[in-house]
Structure formats: C-alpha cells, structure tokens
N, C-alpha and C positions, 0 to 999 in steps of 0.2 A: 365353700364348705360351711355348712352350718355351725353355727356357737353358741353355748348358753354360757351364762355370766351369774357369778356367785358373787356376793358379798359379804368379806368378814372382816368384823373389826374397822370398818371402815375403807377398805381394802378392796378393789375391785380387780378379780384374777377372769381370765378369758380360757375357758376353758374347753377345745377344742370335743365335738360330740358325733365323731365318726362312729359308728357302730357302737353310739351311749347305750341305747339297749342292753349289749351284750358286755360294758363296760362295770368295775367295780367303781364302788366310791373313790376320788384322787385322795393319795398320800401324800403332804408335802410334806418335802426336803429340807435341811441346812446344806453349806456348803460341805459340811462334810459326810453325805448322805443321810443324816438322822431324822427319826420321823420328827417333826415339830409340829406346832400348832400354825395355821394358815398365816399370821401374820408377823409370825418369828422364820420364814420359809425363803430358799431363794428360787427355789423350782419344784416339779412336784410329778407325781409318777402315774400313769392308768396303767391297767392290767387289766386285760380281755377275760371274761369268763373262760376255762377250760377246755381246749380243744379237743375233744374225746376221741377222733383218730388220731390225732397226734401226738395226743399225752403231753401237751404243753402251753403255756401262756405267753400272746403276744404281748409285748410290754414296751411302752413308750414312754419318755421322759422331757418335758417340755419347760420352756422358763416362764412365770409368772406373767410374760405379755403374750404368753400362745405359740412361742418358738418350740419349734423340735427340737430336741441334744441330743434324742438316743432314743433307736429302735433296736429290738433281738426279742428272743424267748425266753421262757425260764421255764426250767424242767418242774419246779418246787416254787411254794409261797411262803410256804412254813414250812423249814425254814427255805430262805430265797435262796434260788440255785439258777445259776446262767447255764441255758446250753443254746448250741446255735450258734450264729452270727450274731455278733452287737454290730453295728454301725452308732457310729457319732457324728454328728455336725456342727456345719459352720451357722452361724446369725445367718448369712446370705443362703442358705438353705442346701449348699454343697457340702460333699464328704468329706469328714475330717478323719478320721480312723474307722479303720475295721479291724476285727481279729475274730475266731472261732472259738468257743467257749466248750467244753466237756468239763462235767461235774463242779461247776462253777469256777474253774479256774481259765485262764486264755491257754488254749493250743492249738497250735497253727500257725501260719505267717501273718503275719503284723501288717499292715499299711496304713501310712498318714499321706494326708494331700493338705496342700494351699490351697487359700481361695478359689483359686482359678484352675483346681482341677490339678494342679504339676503336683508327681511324687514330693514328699519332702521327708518321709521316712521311712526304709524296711528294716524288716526282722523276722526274727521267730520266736514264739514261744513254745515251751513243753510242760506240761504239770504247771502253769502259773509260774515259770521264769524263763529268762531269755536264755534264749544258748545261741549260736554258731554265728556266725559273720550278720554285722548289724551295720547297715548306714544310713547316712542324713545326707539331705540335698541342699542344694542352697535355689534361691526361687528360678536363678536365672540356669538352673541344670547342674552346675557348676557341685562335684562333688563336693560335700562339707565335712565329713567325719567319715572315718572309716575302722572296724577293731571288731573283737570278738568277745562272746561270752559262756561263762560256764558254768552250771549250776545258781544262773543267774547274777554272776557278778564280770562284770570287768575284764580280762585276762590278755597277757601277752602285749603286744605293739598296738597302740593307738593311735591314728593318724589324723590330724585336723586341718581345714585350708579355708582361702580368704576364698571369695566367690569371682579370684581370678585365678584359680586354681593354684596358687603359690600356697605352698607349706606355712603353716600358722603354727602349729603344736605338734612336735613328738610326745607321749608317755610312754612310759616302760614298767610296767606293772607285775611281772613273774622275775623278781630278779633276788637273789639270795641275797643282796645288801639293800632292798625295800625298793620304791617304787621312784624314777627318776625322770622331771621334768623339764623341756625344753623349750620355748617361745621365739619364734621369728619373726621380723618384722615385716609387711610387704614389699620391701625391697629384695628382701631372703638373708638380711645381715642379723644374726644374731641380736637377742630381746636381751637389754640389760634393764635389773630393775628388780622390783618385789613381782613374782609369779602367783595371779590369783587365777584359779580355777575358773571362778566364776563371779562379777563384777555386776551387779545393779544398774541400770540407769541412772545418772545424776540428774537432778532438775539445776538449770542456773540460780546459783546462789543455793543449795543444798535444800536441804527439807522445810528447814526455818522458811526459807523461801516459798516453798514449792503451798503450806499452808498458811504464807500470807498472803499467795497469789489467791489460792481460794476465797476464802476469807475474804477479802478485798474486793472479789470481782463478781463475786453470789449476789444477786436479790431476790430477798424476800419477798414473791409474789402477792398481788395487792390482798387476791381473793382467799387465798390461802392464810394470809396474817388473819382478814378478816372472818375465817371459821373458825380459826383459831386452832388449827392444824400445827403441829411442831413435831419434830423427830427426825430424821436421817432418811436419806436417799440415796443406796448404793447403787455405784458406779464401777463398771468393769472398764478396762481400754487397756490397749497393746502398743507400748513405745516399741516402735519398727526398727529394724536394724540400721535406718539412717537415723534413728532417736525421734521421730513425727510422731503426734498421737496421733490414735485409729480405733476401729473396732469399738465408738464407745458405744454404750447400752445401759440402759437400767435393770437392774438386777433383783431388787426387792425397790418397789415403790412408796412414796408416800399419797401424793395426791396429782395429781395430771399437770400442774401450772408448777408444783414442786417438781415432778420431776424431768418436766420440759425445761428448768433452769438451770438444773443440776447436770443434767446431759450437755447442756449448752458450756456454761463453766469450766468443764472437764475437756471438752471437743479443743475451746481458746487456749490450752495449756500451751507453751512456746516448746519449741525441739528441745529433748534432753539429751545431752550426753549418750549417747547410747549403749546398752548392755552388754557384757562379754561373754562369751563362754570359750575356755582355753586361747583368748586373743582373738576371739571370730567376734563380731559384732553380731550381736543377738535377738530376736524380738523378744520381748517377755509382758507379762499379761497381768493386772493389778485391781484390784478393789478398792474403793475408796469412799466411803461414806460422805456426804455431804449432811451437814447439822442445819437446820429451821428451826429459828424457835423466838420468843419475843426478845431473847435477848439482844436482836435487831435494833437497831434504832436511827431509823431515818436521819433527825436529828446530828446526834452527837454522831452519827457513823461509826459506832459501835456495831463489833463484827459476833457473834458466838466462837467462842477456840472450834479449830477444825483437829480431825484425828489423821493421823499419817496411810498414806493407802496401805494395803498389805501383798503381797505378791500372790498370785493366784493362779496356779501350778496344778493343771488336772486334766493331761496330754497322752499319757499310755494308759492301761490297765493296772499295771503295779503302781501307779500313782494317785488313781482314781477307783480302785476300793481296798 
C-alpha cells in the first residue's frame, strides 16, 4: 500500500493514501478524541469524501505510526454521527470490537475478541446502553463474568470466575438493604480481608520503584542529545493477567532513536503483581510518558524525574466516546 509522509513540528506521521484522492484532509486526535494540533495528537482520523448512493462517510482512525483502530461510517460530519458498523482493532491487525451504530449511538450486539481471534466479550446494546444478559470470557474459553443490565446499569446477580471455572465473586445488586459483596478464594473457601472491586497492578517495590526503574534504565540516545531534541515519548503496554509486560507501542513519538529506547525501557519492565477485577486477575492497559532532555548527564548519572504511567481504558463504546 502506498504512503505519503507529512512533517510537523518536527514530527514525522505516515499517513496511509488508499483512495487519498477521495480522502479529506487527516484530523488529529488526543486521547480523549479532541481535535489537537499534529504534534499535541495521539492518533488521527480520514474521512472519505461523500458517498452519494449511500448517503454516507467511510471513516478510519489510525495511530500516528500508520496503524488502523477503527473502521465504520458516519451518517453526518457536522455534527459527527456514527451509523453502521464500527470495527476496532488490535496493533496486530485483528478484531478487537464491533458493534452497529444508529443515529450515533451503539445498537445491536456488542462483540470483543483477543488477539488470536477467541471471543472475550458479548452484549447488547439499545439507544447507546447495555441491557440484557452480558458476558466475558477468559482466553483459555473459560467463562469470566456473567450478569445482566438495564437501562444501562448493572442489575440483579453477578457472577465472576478464576479461568478454572471456580467461583471468584458473587454481587448482589437489586436488594432493598443495598448491594452485597462476596470473594472466593480458588480453592472455593471463603475471601477474608478488605473487598476491592478493582486492584491496579503493582510494580515490585511500588511506584517509587516502578520510576526509578525507568529513570535508571533509559539512555539518552547519542544522535538525539546531539540535535538537541528533548520532550517525552508516550508509551502504551498491557500488564497480562500473569502481571508480564506486553503490547508495547509508541503512542505519540518524539524522534526514531527516542522512541526506539523508550519502547525498549518499557518492554524490560520486570512481572508486576497483576490486576484484579472482583478477585479475577486482569489484563489492564497503561500510558506512560518517558522524559529526554539535557538533564541527562553521562557524567554524574543524573536521571530527569519520570511521571507515573496513567491507566488507559478505551474497550466498549460507552467508554470510548
């Protein structure tokens, strides 16, 4: 496939030119879909000129290195209106969600897949929220959740399990004296202890840690000190439900030897603790800026302070606009 290459700000995006012709100018993104300026951007949008029998816009969403996240249509530009199928994807170029879109909200049934193609989530939606029987899978098939919803929230018995099919979590959510929680251990003996929802991955030795390891294990590449380049390299990755890092990627770049070192850094992280959700061990997905800047110093080995990753949560529709 062909590609032209733009440059702003010092910033070199790859910008896929399938049917550029009929292509508008690209919109970049923040992470929180806003339009921004090219080099405050973490991805960035085309929209196909007008399909005049169809009365609608193909529209694709790619990351700043040329990856696809997301194909569908949109009825409207001004303002933006989804109709259609959306698809989402993985880095590795597989399906990560679909759902059917009318008048810009999701309606229809929901589907998520892993990597490798295995369901890992269904649903429904109607008018833009979930209703009726929803579950999750675990990779190895192994139900993970089970429960229902109504007018888009929550309702009735919730059922959760380890990926050896053994009971993790009862809730109880429709109950005239409030909502009551329960935790089992994998053996099936009763969780004693403080009941969290939902549990972070820990790094060894806690955060302090987690950006000393950076800090400490970054180099400032020769070529890039030498143009005198400095600023941050975001970093996405996904501590796995054994706690392994994975999935890393650069997100918004700085300069190619930058963020060849910053990807590397991130990749060397050691196992953390891994994430919970209701006692299930969880994958979850993170941001983390890596900082360049002179405050390097060979020398004295003087590190620049590093900034704490951020969790990076943008999995259904109701989460992702």
């Amino acid at each position: 496939m062909k590609a032209y290459y733009m440059v702003f700000c010092g910033l070199l995006f790859v910008l896929p030119a399938a049917g550029s012709a009929q292509t508008m100018p690209a919109i970049y993104l923040n992470e929180r879909d806003e339009e921004v300026v090219p080099d405050s951007a973490t991805h960035y949008r085309l929209i196909e000129q007008k399909n005049e029998l169809l009365s609608t816009y193909a529209m694709r969403e790619y990351s700043l290195a040329g990856t696809l996240l997301l194909r569908g249509t949109l009825a409207s530009i001004e303002p933006l209106v989804r109709a259609g199928v959306l698809t989402w994807y993985h880095p590795n170029g597989s399906k990560a969600a679909q759902v059917h879109y009318r008048n810009d909200e999701a309606d229809g049934v929901y589907v998520a897949w892993y990597e490798d193609g295995r369901v890992s989530q269904r649903g429904e939606y109607a008018d833009g929220q979930r209703m009726g029987t929803w579950i999750s899978v675990h990779r190895n098939g192994q139900k993970r959740s089970k429960g229902s919803y109504t007018a888009g929230k929550p309702t009735g018995e919730w059922r959760y399990y380890y990926d050896t099919g053994q009971l993790s979590a009862i809730e109880l959510l429709s109950r005239e004296r409030g909502p009551a929680l329960a935790f089992f251990n994998e053996d099936a003996s009763p969780y004693v202890g403080r009941l969290h929802k939902r549990q972070l991955p820990e790094f060894p030795g806690g955060q302090e840690a987690l950006l000393s390891f950076v800090a400490r294990n970054t180099i400032y590449p020769k070529n890039t000190r030498r143009k005198g380049i400095m600023g941050n390299v975001y970093v996405r990755y996904t501590v796995d439900e054994g706690g392994r890092v994975g999935q890393v990627e650069v997100v918004r770049g700085l300069a190619p030897e930058a963020d060849q070192e910053a990807r590397r850094v991130v990749a060397s992280l050691p196992a953390f603790q891994p994430g919970r959700e209701y006692n299930v061990p969880t994958a979850m997905t993170f941001t983390v800026p890596i900082h360049f800047s002179p405050a390097f110093s060979l020398l004295s080995g003087t590190r620049p302070p590093q900034v704490p990753p951020t969790e990076a949560r943008a999995s259904t529709p109701d989460e992702l606009y």
